[in-house]
TIVOKE-306309 format. One line per field, with one value per atom (N, C-alpha, C): x, y, z; chain; atom name; residue in three letters. Coordinates in Angstrom, 2 decimals, always signed. Example, Ala and Ser with C-alpha at 12.3 -4.5 7.8 and 13.67 -1.06 7.14 Angstrom:
BEGIN
c1 <- c(+13.19 / +12.30 / +13.20 / +12.85 / +13.67 / +12.90)
c2 <- c(-5.69 / -4.50 / -3.30 / -2.25 / -1.06 / +0.03)
c3 <- c(+7.80 / +7.80 / +7.80 / +7.08 / +7.14 / +7.87)
chain <- c(A / A / A / A / A / A)
atom <- c(N / CA / C / N / CA / C)
res <- c(ALA / ALA / ALA / SER / SER / SER)
% end
This chain:
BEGIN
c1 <- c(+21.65 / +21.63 / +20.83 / +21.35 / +20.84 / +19.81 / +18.69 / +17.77 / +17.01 / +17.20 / +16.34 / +14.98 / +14.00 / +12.54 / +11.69 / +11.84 / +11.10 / +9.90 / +8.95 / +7.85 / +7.48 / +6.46 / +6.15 / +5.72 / +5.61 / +5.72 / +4.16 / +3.69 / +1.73 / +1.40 / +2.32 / +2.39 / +2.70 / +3.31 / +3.95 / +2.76 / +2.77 / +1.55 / +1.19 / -0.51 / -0.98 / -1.21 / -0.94 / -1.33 / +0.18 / +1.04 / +2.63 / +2.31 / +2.88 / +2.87 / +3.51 / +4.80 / +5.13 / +4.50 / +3.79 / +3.21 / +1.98 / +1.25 / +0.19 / +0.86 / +1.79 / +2.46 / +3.15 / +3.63 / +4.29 / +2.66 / +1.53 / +0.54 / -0.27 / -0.46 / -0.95 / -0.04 / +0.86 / +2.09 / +1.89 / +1.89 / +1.85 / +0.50 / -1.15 / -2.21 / -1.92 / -1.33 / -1.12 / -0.63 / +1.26 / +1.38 / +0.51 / -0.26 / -0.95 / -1.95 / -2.86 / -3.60 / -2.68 / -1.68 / -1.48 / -0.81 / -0.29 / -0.05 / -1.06 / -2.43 / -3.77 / -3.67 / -4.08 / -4.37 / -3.60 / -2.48 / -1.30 / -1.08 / -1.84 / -1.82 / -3.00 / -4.28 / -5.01 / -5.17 / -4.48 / -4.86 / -3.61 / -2.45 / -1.66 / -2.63 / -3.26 / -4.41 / -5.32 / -5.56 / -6.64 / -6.10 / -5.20 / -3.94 / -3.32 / -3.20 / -2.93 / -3.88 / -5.25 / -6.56 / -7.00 / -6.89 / -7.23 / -6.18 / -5.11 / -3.95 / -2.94 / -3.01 / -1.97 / -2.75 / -2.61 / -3.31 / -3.07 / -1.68 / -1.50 / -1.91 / -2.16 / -1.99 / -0.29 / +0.16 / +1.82 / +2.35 / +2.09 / +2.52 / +2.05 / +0.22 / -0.32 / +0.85 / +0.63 / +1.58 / +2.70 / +3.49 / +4.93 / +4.96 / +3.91 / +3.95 / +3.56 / +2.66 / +1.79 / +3.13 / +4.04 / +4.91 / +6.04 / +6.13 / +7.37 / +6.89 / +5.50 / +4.78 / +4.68 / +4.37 / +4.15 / +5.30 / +6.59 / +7.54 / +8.28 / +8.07 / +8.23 / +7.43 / +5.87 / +5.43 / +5.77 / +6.26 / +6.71 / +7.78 / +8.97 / +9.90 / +9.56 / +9.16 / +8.19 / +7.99 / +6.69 / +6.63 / +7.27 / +8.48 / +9.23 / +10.07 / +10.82 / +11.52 / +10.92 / +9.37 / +8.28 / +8.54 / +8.43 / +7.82 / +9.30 / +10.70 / +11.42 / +11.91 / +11.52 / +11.95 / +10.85 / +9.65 / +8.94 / +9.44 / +9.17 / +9.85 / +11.35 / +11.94 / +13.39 / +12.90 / +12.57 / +11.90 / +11.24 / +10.36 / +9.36 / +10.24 / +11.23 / +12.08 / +13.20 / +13.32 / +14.99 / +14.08 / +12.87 / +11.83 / +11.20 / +11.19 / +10.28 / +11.57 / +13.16 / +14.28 / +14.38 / +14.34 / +15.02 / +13.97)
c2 <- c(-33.81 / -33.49 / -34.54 / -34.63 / -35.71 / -35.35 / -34.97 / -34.45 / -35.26 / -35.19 / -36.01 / -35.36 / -36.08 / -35.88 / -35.79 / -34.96 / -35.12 / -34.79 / -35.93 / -35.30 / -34.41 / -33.66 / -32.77 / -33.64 / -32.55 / -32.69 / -33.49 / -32.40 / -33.23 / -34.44 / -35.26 / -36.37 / -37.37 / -37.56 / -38.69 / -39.78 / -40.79 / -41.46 / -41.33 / -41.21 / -40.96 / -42.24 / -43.08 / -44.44 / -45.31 / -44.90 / -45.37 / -45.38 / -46.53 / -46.68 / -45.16 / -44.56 / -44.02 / -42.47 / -42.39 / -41.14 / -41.17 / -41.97 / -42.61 / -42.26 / -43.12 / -43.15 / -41.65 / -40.75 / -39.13 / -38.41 / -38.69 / -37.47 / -38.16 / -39.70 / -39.87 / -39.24 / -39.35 / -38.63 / -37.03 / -36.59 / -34.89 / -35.13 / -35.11 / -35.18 / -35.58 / -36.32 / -36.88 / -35.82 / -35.43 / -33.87 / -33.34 / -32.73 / -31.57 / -31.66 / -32.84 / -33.53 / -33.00 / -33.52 / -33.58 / -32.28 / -30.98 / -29.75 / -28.76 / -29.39 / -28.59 / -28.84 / -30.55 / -30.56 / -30.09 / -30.19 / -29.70 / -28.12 / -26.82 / -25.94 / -25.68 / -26.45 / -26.25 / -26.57 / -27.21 / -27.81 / -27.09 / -26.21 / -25.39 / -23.97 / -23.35 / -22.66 / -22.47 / -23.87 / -24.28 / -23.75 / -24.67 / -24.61 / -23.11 / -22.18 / -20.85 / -20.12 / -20.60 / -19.69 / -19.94 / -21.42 / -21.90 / -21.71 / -21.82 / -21.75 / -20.60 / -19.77 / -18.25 / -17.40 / -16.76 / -15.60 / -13.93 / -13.61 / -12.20 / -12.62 / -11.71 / -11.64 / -11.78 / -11.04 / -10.59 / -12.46 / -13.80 / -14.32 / -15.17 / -15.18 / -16.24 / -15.43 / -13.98 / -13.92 / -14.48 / -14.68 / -15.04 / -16.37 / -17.67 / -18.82 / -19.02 / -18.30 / -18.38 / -17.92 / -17.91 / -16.95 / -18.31 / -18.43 / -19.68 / -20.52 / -21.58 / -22.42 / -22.47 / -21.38 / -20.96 / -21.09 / -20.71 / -21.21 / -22.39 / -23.42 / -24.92 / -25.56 / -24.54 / -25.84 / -25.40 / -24.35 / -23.94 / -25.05 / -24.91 / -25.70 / -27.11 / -27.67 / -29.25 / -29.35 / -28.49 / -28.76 / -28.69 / -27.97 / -27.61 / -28.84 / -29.21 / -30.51 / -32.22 / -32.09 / -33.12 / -33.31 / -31.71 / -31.55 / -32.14 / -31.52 / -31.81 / -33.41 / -33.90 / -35.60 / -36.41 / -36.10 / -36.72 / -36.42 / -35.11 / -35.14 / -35.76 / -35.69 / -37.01 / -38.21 / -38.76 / -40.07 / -40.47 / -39.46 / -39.38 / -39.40 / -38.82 / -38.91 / -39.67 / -40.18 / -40.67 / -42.47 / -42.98 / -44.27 / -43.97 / -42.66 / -42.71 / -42.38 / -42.70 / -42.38 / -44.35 / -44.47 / -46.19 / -47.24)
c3 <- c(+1.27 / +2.68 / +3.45 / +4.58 / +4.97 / +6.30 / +6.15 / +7.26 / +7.95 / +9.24 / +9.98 / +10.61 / +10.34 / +10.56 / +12.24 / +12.79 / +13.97 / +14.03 / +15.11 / +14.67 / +15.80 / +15.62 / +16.56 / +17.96 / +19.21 / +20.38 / +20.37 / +20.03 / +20.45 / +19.66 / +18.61 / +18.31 / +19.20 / +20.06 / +20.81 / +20.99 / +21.39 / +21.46 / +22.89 / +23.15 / +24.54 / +24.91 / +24.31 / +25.38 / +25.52 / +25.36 / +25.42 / +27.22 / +28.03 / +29.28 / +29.96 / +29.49 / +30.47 / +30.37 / +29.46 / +28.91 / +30.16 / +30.11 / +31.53 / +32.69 / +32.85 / +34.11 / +34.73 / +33.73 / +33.83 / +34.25 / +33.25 / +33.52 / +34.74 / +35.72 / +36.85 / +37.78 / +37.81 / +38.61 / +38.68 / +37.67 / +37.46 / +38.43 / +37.92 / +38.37 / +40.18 / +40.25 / +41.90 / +42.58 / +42.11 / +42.81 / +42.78 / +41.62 / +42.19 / +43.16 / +43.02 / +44.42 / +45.20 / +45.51 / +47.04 / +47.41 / +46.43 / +47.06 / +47.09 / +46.44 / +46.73 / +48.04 / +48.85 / +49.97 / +51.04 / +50.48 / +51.47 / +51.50 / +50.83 / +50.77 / +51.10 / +51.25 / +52.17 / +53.42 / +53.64 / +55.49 / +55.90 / +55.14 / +56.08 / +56.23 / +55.08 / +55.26 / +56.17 / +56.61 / +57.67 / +58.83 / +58.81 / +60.10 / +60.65 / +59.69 / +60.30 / +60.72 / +59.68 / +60.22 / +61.72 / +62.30 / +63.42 / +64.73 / +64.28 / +65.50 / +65.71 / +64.90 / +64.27 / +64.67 / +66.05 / +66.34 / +65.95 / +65.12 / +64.62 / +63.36 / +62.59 / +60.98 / +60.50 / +61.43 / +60.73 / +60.91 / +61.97 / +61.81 / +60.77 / +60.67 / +59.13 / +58.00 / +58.04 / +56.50 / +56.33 / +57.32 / +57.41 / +57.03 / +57.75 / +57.25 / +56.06 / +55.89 / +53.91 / +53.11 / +53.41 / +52.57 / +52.60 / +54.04 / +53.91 / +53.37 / +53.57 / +53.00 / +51.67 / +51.39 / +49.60 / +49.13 / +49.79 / +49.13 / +48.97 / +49.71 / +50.27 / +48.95 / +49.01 / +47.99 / +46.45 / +46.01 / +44.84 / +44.46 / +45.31 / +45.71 / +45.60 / +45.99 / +45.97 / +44.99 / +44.53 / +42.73 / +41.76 / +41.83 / +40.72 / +40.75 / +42.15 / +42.20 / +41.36 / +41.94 / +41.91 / +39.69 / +39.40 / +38.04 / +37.18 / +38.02 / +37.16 / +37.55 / +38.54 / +38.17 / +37.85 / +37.11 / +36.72 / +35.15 / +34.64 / +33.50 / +32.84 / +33.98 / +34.08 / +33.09 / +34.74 / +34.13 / +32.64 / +32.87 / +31.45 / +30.10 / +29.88 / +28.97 / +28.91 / +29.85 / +30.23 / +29.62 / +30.29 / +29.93 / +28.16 / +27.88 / +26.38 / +25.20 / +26.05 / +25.05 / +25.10 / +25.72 / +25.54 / +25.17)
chain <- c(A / A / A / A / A / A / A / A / A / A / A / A / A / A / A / A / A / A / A / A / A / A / A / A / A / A / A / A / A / A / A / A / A / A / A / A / A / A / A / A / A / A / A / A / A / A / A / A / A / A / A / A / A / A / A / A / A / A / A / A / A / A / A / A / A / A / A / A / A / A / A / A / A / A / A / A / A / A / A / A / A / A / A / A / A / A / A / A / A / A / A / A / A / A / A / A / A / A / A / A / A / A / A / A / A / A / A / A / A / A / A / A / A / A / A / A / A / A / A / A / A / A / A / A / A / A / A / A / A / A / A / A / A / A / A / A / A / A / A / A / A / A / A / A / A / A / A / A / A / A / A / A / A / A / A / A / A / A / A / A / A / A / A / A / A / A / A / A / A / A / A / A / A / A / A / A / A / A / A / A / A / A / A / A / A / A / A / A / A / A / A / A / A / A / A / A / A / A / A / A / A / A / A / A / A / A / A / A / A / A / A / A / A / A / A / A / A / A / A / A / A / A / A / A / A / A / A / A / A / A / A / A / A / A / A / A / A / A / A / A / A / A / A / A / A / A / A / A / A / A / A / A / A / A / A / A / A / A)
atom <- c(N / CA / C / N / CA / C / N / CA / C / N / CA / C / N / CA / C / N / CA / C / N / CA / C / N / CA / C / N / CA / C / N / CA / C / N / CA / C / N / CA / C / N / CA / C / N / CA / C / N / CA / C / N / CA / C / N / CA / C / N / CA / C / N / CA / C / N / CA / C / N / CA / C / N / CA / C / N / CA / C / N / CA / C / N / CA / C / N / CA / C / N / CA / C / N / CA / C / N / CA / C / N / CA / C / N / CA / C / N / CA / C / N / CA / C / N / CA / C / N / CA / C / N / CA / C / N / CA / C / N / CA / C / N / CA / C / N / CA / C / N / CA / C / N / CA / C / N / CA / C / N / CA / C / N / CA / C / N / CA / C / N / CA / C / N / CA / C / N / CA / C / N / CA / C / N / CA / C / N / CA / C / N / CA / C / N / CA / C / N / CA / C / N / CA / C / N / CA / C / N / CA / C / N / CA / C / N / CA / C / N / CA / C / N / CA / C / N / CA / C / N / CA / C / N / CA / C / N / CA / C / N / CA / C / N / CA / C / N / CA / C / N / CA / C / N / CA / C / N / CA / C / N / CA / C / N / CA / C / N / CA / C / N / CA / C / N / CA / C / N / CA / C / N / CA / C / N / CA / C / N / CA / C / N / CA / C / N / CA / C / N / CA / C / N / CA / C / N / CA / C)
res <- c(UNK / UNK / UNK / UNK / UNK / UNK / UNK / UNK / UNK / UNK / UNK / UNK / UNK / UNK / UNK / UNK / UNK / UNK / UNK / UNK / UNK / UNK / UNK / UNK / UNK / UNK / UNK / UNK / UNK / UNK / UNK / UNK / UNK / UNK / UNK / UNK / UNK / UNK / UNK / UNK / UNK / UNK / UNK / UNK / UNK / UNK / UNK / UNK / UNK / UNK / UNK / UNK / UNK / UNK / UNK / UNK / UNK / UNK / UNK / UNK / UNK / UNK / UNK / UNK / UNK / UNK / UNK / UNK / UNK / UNK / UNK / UNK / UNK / UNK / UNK / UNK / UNK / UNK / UNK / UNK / UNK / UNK / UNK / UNK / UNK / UNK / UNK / UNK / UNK / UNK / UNK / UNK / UNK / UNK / UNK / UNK / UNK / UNK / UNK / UNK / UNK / UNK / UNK / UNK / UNK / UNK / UNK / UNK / UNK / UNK / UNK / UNK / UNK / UNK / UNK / UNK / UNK / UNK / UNK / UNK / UNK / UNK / UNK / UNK / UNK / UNK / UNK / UNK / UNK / UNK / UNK / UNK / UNK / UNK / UNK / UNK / UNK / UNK / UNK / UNK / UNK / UNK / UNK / UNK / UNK / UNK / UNK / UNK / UNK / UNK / UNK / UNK / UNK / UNK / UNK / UNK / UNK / UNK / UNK / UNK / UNK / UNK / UNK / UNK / UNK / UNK / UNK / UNK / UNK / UNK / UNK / UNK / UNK / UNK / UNK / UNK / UNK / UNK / UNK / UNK / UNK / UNK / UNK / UNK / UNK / UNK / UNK / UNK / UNK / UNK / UNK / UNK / UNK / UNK / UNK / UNK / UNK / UNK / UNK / UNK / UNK / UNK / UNK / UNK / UNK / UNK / UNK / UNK / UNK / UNK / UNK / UNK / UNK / UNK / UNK / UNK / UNK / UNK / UNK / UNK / UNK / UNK / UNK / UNK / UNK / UNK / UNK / UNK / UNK / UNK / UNK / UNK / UNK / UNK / UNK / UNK / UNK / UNK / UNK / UNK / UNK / UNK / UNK / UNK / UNK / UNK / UNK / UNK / UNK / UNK / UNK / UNK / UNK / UNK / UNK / UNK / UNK / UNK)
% end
């Protein structure tokens, strides 16, 4: 039989360029949808005078940045594999 050997996931090498380049990227989104989920935070506490309308934006917002990240997460992982296959 002819079996081929894979090695496990937490093997890959951590200093391979694009392995760097996927986890500054990951680390960067999340920078920037902390800040960007805080200064819309800011932004409703200071300018949104009902409650019923902060909930409504925290709700659309929250879903924009779910959305963002999930997009952000799955074309970095693209990349990340599509650069550590060739």
């Amino acid at each position: 039989m002819d079996e081929t050997r894979r090695l496990p996931f937490h093997s890959t090498r951590r200093n391979h360029p694009v392995y760097v380049h996927s986890t500054m990227l990951y680390c960067l989104q999340l920078s920037f949808l902390l800040v960007f989920s805080i200064s819309v935070s800011v932004y409703n506490v200071l300018f949104c005078s009902s409650l019923q309308h902060i909930i409504r934006l925290f709700i659309i917002y929250s879903l924009h940045i779910f959305m963002l990240s999930l997009f952000l997460t799955s074309v970095s992982t693209f990349c990340f594999f599509l650069f550590f296959m060739l």
